[in-house]
C-alpha positions as CSV (number, residue, x, y, z in Angstrom):
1,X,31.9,13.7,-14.9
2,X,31.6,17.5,-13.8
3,X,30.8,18.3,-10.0
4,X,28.1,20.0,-9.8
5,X,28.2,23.0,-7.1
6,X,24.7,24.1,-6.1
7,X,25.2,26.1,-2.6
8,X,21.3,26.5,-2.2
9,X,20.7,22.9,-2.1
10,X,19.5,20.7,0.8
11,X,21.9,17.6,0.1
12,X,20.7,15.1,2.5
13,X,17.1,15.7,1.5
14,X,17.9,15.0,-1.9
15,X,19.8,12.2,-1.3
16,X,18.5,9.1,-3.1
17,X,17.0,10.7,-5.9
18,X,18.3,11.4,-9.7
19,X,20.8,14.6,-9.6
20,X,19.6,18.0,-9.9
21,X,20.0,21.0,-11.3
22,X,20.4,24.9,-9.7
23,X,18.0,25.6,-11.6
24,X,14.7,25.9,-9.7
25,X,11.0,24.0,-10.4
26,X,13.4,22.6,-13.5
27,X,11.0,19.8,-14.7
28,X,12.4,16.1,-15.2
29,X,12.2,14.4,-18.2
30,X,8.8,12.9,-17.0
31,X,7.3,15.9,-16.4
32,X,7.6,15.8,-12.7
33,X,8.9,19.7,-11.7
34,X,11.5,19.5,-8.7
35,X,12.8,22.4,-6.6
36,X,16.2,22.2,-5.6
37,X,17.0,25.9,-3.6
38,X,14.6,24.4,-1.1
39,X,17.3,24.9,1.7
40,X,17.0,28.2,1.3
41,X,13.5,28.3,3.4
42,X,14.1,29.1,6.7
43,X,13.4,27.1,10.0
44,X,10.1,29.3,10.7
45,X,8.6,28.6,7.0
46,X,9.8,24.7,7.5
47,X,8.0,24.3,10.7
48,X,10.9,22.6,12.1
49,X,11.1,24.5,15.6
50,X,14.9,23.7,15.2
51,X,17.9,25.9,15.6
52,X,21.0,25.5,13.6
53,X,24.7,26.6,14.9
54,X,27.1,29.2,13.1
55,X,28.0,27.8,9.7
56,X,31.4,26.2,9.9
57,X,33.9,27.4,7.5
58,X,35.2,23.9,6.4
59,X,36.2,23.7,2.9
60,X,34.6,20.5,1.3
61,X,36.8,17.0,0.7
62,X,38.2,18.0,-2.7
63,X,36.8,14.7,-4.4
64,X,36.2,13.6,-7.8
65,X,33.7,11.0,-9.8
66,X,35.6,7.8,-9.8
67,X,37.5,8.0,-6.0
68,X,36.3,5.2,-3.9
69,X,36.1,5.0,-0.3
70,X,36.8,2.0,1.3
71,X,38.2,0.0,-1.7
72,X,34.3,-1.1,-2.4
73,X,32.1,2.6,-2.9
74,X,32.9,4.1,-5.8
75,X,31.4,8.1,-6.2
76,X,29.9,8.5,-9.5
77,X,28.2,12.0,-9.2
78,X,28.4,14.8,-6.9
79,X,24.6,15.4,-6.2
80,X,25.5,18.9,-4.0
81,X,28.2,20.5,-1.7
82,X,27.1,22.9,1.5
83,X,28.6,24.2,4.4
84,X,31.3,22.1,4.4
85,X,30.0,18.4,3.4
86,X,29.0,16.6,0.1
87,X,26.7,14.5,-1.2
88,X,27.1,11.6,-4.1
89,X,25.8,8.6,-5.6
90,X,27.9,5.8,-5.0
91,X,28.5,2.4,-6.1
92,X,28.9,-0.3,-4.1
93,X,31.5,-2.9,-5.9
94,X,30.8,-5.6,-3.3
95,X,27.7,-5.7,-3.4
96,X,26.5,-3.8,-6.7
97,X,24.3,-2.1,-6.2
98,X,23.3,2.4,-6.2
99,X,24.0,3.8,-2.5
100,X,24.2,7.2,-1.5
101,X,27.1,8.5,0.7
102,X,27.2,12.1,2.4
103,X,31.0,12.9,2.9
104,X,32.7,15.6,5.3
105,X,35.9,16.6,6.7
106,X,36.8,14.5,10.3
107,X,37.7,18.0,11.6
108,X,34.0,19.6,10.9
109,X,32.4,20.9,13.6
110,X,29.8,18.5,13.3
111,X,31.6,15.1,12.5
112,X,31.1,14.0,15.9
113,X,27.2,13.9,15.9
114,X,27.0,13.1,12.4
115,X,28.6,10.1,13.3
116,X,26.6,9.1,16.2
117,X,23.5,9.6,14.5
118,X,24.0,7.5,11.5
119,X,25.1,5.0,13.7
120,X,22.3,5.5,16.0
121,X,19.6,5.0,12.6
122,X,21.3,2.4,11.6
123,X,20.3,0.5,15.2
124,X,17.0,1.2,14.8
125,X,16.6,-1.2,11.3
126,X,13.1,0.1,10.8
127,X,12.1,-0.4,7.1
128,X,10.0,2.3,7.0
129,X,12.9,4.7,7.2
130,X,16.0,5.0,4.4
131,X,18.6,2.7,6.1
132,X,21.9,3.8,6.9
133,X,24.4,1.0,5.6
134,X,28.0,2.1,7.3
135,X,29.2,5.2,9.3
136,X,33.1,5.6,9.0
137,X,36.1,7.8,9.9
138,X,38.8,7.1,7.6
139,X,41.6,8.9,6.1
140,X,40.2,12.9,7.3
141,X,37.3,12.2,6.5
142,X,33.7,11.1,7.7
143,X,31.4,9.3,5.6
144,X,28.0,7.9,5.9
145,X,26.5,5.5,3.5
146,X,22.7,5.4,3.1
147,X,20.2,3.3,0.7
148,X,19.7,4.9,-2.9
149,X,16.2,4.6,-4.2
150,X,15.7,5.2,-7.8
151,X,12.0,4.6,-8.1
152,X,11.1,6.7,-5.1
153,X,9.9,10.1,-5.5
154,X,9.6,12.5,-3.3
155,X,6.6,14.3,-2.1
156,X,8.0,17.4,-2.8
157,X,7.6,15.9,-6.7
158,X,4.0,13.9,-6.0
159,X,2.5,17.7,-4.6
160,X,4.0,19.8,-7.9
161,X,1.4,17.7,-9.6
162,X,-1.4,18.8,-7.3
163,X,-3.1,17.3,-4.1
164,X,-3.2,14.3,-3.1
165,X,-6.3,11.9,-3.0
166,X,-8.0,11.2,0.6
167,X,-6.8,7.8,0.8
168,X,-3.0,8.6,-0.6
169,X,-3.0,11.5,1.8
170,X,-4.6,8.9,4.2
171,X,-1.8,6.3,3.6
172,X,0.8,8.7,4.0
173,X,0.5,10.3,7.6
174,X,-0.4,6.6,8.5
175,X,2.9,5.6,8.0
176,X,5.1,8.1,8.6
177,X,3.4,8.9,11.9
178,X,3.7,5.2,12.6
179,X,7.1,5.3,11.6
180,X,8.3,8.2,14.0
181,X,6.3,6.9,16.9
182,X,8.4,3.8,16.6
183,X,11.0,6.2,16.6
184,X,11.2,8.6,19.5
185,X,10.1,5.0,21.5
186,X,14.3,4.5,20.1
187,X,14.8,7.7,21.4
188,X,15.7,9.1,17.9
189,X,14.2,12.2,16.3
190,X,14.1,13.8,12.9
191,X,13.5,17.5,13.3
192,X,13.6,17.7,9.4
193,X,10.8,15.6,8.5
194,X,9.5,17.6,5.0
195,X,8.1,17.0,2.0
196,X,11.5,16.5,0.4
197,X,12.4,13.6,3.3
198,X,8.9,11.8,2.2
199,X,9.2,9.0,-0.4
200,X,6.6,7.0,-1.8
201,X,8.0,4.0,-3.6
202,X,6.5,2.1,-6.7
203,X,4.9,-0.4,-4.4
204,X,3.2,2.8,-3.0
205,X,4.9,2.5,0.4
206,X,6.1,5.8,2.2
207,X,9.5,5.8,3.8
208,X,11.5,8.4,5.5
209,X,14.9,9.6,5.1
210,X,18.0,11.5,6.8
211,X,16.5,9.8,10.2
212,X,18.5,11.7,13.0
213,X,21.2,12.2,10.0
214,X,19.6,15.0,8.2
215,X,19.3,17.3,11.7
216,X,23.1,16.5,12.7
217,X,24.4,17.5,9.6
218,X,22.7,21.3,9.9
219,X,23.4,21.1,13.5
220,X,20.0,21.4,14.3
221,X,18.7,20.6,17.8
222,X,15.6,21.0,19.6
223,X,13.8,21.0,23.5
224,X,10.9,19.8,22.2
225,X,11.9,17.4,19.3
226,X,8.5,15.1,19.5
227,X,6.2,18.1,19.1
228,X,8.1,19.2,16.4
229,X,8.0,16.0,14.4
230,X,4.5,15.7,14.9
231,X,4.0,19.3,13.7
232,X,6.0,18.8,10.6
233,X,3.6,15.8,10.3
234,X,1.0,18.3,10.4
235,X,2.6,20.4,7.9
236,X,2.8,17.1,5.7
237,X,-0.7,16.3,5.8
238,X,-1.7,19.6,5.1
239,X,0.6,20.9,2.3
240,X,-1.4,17.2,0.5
241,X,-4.9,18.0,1.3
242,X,-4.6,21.8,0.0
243,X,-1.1,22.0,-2.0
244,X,-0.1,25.1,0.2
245,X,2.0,25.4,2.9
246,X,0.7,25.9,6.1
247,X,2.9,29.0,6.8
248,X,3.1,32.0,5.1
249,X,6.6,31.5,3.7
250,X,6.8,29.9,0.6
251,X,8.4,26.4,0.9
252,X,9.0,23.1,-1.3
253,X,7.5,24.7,-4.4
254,X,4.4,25.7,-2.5
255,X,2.6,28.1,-2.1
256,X,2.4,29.8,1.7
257,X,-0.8,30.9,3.0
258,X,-2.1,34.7,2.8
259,X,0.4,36.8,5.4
260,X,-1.9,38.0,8.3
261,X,-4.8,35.6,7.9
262,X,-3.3,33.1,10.0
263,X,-3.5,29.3,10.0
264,X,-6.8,28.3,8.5
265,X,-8.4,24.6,8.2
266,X,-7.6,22.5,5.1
267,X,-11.1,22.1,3.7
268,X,-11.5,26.1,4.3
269,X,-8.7,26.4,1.6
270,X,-9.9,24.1,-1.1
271,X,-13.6,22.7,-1.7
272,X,-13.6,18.9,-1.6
273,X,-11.3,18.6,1.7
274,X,-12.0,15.2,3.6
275,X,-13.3,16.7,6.8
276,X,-12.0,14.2,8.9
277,X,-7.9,14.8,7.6
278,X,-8.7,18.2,7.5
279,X,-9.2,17.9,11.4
280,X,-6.2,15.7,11.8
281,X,-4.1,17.9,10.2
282,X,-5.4,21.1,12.2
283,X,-4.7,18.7,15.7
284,X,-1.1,18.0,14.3
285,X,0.0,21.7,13.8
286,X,-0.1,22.6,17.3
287,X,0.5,25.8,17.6
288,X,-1.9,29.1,18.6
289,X,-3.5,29.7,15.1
290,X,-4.5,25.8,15.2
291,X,-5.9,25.3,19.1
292,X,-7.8,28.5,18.3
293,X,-10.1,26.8,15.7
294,X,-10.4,23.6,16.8
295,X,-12.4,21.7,19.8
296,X,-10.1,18.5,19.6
297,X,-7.2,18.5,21.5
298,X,-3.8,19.1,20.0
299,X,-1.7,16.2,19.4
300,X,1.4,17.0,20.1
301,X,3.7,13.5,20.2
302,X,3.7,10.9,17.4
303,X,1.9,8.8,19.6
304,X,-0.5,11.0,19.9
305,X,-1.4,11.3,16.5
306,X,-1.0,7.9,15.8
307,X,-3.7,7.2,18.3
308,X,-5.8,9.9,16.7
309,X,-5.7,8.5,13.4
310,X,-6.3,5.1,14.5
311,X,-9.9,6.5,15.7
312,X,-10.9,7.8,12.5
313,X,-12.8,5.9,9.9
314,X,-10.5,4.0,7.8
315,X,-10.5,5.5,4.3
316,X,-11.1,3.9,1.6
317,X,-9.2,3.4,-2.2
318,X,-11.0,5.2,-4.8
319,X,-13.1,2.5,-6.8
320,X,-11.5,1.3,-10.0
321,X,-13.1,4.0,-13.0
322,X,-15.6,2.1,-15.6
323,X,-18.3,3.4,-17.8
324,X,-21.8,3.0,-16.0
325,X,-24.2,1.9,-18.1
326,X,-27.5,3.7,-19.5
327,X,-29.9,4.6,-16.6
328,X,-32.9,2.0,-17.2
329,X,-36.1,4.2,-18.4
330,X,-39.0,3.0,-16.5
331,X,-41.8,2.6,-18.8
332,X,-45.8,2.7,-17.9
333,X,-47.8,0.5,-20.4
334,X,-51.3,0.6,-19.8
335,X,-54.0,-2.5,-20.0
336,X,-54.5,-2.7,-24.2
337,X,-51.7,-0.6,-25.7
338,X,-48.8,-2.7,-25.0
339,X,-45.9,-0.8,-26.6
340,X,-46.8,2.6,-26.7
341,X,-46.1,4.7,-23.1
342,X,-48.4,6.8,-21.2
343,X,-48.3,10.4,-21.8
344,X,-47.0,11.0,-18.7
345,X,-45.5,8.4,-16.1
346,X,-48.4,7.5,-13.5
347,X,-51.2,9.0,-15.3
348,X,-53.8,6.9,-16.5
349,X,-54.5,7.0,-20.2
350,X,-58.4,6.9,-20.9
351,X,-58.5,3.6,-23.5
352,X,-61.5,3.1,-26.2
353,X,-61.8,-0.9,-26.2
354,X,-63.1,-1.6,-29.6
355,X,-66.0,-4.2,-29.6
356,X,-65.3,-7.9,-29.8
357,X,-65.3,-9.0,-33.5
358,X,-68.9,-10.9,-34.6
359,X,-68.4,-15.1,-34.7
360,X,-71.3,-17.2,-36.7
361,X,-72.9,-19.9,-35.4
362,X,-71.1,-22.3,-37.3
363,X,-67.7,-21.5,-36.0
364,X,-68.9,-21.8,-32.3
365,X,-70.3,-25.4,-33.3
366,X,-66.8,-26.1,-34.7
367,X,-64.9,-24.5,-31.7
368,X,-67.0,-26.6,-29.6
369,X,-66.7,-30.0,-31.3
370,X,-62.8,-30.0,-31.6
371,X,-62.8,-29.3,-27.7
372,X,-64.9,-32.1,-27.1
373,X,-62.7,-34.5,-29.3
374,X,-59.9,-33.5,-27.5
375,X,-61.5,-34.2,-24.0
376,X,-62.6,-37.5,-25.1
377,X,-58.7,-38.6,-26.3
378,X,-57.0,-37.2,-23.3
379,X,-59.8,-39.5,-20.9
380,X,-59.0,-43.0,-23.4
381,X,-55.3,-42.3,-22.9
382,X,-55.4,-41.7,-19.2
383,X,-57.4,-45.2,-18.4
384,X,-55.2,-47.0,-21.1
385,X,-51.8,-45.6,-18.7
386,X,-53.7,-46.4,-15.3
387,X,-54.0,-50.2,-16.9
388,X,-50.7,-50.3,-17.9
389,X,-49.2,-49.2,-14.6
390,X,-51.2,-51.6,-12.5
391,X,-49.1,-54.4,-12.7
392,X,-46.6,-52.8,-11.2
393,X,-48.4,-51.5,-7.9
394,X,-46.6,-54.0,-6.0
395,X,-43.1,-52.9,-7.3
396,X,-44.4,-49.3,-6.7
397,X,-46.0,-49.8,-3.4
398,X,-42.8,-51.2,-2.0
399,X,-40.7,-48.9,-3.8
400,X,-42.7,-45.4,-1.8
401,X,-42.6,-47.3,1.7
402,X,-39.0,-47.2,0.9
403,X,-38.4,-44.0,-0.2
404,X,-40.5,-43.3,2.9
405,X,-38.4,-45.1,5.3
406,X,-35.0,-43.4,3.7
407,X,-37.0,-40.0,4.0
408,X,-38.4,-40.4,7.8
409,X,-34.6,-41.2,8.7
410,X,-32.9,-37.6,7.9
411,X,-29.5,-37.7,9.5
412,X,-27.4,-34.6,10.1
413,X,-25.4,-33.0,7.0
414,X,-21.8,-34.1,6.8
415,X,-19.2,-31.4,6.7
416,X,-17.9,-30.5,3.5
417,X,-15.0,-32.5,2.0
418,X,-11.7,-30.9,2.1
419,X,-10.4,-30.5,-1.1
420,X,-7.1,-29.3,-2.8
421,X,-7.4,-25.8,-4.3
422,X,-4.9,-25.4,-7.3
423,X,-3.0,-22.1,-7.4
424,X,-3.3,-21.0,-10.7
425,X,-0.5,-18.4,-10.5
426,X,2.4,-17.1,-8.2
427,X,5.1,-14.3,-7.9
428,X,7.9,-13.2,-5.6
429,X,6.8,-10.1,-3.2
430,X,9.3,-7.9,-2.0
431,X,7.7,-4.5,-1.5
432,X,10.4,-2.9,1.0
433,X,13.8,-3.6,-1.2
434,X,15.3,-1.1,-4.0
435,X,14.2,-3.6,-6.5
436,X,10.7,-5.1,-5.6
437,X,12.5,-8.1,-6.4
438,X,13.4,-11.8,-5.3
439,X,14.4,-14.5,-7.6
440,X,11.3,-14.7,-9.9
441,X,12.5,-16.9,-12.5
442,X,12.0,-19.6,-9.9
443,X,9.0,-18.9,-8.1
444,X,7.2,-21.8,-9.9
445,X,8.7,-24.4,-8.5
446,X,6.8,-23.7,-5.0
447,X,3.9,-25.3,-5.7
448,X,4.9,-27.8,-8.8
449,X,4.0,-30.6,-6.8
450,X,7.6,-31.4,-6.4
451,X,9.6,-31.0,-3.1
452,X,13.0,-31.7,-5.1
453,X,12.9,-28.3,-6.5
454,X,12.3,-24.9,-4.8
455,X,11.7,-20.9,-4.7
456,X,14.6,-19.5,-2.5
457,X,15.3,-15.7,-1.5
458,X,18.5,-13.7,-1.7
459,X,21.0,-14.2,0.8
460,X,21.6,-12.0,3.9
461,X,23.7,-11.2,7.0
462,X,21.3,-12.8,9.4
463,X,17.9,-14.5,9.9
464,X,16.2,-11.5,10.3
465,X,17.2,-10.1,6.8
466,X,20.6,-8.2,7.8
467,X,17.4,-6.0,9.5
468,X,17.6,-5.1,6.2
469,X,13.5,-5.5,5.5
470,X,10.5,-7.3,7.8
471,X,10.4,-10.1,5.3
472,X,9.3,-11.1,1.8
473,X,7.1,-13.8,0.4
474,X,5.3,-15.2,-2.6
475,X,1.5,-14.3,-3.6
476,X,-0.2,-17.1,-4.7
477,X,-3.4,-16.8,-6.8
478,X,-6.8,-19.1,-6.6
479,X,-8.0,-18.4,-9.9
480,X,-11.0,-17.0,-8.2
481,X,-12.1,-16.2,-4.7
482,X,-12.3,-19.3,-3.1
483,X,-13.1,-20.6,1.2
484,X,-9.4,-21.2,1.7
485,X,-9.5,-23.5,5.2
486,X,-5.4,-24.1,5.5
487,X,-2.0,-23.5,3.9
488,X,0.4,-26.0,4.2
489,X,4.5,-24.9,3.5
490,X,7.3,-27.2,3.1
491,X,11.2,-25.3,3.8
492,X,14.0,-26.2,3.8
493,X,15.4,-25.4,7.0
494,X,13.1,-24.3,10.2
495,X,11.6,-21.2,8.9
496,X,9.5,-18.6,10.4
497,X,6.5,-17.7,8.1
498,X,2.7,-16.1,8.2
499,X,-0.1,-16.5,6.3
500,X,-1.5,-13.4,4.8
501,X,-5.1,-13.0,2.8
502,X,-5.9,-10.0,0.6
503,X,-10.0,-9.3,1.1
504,X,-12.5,-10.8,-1.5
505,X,-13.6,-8.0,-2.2
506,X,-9.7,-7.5,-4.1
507,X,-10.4,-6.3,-8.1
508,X,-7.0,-7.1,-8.3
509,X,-3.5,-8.5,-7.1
510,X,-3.2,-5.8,-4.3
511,X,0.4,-4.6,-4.5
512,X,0.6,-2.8,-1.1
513,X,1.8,-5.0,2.2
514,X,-1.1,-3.3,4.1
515,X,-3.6,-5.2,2.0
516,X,-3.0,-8.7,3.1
517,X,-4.2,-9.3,6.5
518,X,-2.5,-11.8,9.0
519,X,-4.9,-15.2,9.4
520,X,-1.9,-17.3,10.7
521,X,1.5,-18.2,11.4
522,X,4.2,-20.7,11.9
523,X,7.3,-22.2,12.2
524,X,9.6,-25.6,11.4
525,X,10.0,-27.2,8.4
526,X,6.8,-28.2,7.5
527,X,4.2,-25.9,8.8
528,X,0.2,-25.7,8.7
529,X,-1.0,-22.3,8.8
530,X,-4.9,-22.7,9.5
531,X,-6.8,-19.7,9.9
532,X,-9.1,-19.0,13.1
533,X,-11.9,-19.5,10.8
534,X,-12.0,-20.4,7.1
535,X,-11.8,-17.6,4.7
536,X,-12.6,-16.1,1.4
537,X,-10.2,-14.8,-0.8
538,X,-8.5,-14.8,-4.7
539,X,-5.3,-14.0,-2.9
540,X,-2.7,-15.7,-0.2
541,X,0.6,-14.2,1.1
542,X,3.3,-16.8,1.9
543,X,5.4,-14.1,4.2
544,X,8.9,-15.2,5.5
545,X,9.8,-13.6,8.2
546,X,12.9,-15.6,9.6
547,X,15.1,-17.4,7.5
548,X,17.6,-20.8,8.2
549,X,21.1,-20.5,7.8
550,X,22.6,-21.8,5.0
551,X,25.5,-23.0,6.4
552,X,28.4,-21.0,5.1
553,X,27.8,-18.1,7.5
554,X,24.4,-16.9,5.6
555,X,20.9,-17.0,5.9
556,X,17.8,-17.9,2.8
557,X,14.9,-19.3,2.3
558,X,13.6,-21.9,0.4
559,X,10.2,-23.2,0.3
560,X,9.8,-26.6,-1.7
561,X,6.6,-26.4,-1.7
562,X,2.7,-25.2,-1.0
563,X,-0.8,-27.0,-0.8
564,X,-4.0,-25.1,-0.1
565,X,-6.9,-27.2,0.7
566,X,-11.1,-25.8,1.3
């Protein structure tokens, strides 16, 4: 396959996505336009407040679709070269599966740092960033190999399609402001964080990539690398509330602001603007334009910000669209003309009552005499009853005194019974993997009333999931929402695990991790997760978050089996 040589093109921010092209806003085959000359924008237009050394003269590894490094990660397609280093999608024959790999020469100027902070990310083992999988200096060269996400796309892609909604936009600087707060606590910083190093995955989280990575390669430093993350934040939220960059540069396939006008708020730019991210965003771009229109203060770390969102009103999903029904027409009917409306609602319509019709003296006798018939048959048949029933006053009199007695005695209510509640359905849930996906086929078998069979996950390098992910887990459905008063699990093997509800108020099977809430957890081999309090819900998350070995040097779990009970 031909190398592609695109010199514009900012290789570690596209790393993880399908190739591209030099030519710029070229739309994908879905329709999705991308901008690959996006390293072309310079640090002042990015936001980053970084500062990049001399370019290094180093000719790229002369490489070519098919060479593996390592004996096990075979390049497939050079995604870009620049100054001096490369980027391809790999395979990786052990383990087969997509990676990406960013490849320079051990003599680069920057080999050194670029080694050091992939190994440095790769510490850190937060999910919510693009993991780096090996860091290696072998034969000349340096390489670092990084997780390839097909079905992510970029923001850069989500934002060429226009702005975001409030909660999307919501979600987004939730995370990745969560995300880098848990970094720089690591010590680590990103300095590059842009809309091309955003990804939002089919599950709809957001994850981050080039995490320390993306900076060493460009040799870019800074002396204030939180405030610079948390104004690239800024620049995030910003460029999805209005679909303009917040400079006056043009940047990402955006827009820039009018020159000379100045940094103005996000719901001044376009009508619509949730007020409340329109302020958050103005707080995260601290810099003079924004602390001259605002009251708040500036947030100016990760924490910060973090802390500010955490103050505002949660935000929440758009409601699922239906067709509303006809608007019920409230109709006045007046006393006589039942069926036909008054002119005019609450005015009285003046009514000509037509005179009763004329009855002869013979029908009133008649009218009379069949009422007085009547009379006389319903007084036989009550005495006739009364007779009948007398013989059995005794029977009755004995019968009230003891309904009386069982009356007069009112004990307490006893509690509910605990019953079993029968999951009606079940799949695997494994939102923060490549392939959203953990042995399915089988997933039936945890709650088929037989502990002989069982749902087991992948294996991996240690309990904690090679730090590969926080966990994954089955969602079990109810049918319906139901009280749900305890969960019981049967492993095999001690295994850590919590109980997670999605709210019942849930149309659907939520597919975001953020929707099930923590009622309970556990651990051993059998283990009842009982919630503080019973609750209400269509929806339970079985979540494993620390897996037995399995004996051979590898660590999975299986669960044999799961009860619910009221």
């Amino acid at each position: 396959m031909a190398e592609r040589s695109t010199a514009a093109v900012d290789v570690a921010d596209n790393s993880g996505e399908q190739p591209l092209t030099a030519k710029a806003d070229q739309s994908t085959a879905d329709g999705v336009a991308k901008n690959p000359e996006r390293d072309t924008d310079s640090d002042e237009a990015v936001g980053s407040g970084g500062t990049d050394d001399s370019r290094q003269q180093v000719s790229p590894p002369e490489l070519h679709s098919g060479h593996k490094l390592a004996r096990r990660y075979r390049l497939e397609e050079c995604v870009t070269r620049l100054d001096g280093f490369s980027s391809w999608r790999a395979v990786d024959e052990k383990l087969r599966r997509a990676v990406g790999v960013h490849i320079l020469p051990a003599k680069h100027a920057r080999a050194r740092s670029v080694l050091a902070a992939a190994r440095s990310s790769a510490l850190l083992g937060d999910p919510r960033f693009v993991q780096v999988l090996d860091a290696v200096e072998e034969d000349d060269l340096v390489y670092v190999v990084h997780e390839w996400l097909p079905d992510a796309t970029e923001l850069t892609a989500l934002l060429a399609l226009g702005p975001l909604e409030p909660h999307d936009a919501y979600q987004m600087v939730s995370q990745v402001a969560s995300a880098m707060a848990a970094a720089h606590r690591e010590g680590l910083a990103h300095l590059r964080v842009n809309p091309n190093a955003v990804l939002r995955t089919s599950s709809g989280q957001w994850r981050i990539r080039g995490l320390a990575v993306n900076a060493a390669l460009r040799g870019i430093s800074s002396d204030t690398p939180q405030r610079t993350d948390t104004e690239a934040i800024g620049a995030l939220l910003y460029a999805a509330l209005t679909q303009r960059w917040p400079y006056e540069s043009d940047a990402y396939g955006l827009s820039g602001l009018p020159k000379g006008v100045g940094l103005i708020a996000p719901d001044q730019v376009r009508a619509g603007v949730h007020r409340g991210l329109s302020e958050l965003a103005m707080r995260a771009l601290a810099n003079d334009g924004a602390t001259a229109s605002r009251h708040e203060a500036a947030c100016t770390t990760p924490e910060e910000l973090v802390k500010a969102i955490g103050e505002m009103p949660r935000i929440r999903p758009p409601e699922s669209a239906f067709t509303a029904p006809p608007e019920y027409q409230r109709t006045t009917y007046q006393q006589g003309t039942y069926g036909r409306p008054a002119p005019h609602p609450g005015v009285t319509q003046p009514i000509t009552t037509p005179p009763p019709p004329l009855q002869s003296r013979t029908g009133k006798a008649l009218k009379w005499a069949v009422s007085a018939l009547l009379i006389a048959a319903l007084g036989l048949g009550s005495w006739q009853l009364a007779d009948a029933l007398m013989g059995q006053s005794g029977k009755s009199d004995d019968t009230n005194k003891s309904q009386q007695t069982n009356d007069g005695d009112k004990s307490p209510k006893k509690p509910a019974p605990i019953k079993p509640i029968a999951v009606q359905g079940a799949r695997d849930f494994d939102p923060f993997s490549e392939d959203h996906s953990e042995k399915p086929a089988d997933v039936g078998k945890a709650y088929d009333n037989s502990p002989s069979t069982y749902w087991q996950t992948d294996f991996y390098r240690s309990p904690e999931f090679g730090n590969l992910k926080p966990g994954v887990g089955i969602i079990l459905d109810l049918g319906k929402v139901q009280q749900v008063g305890k969960a019981t699990v049967t492993f095999l093997g001690e295994t850590s695990v919590e109980l997670r509800t999605a709210g019942a108020d849930a149309g659907s099977e939520p597919t975001l991790f953020d929707a099930y809430t923590k009622v309970a957890s556990g651990s051993g081999t059998t283990v009842v997760l009982k919630p503080g309090k019973p609750v209400n819900t269509r929806y339970l998350l079985v979540w494993l978050t620390k897996l037995p070995s399995d004996g051979a040097g590898q660590w999975r779990g299986r669960v044999a089996d799961v009860k619910v009970t009221s």
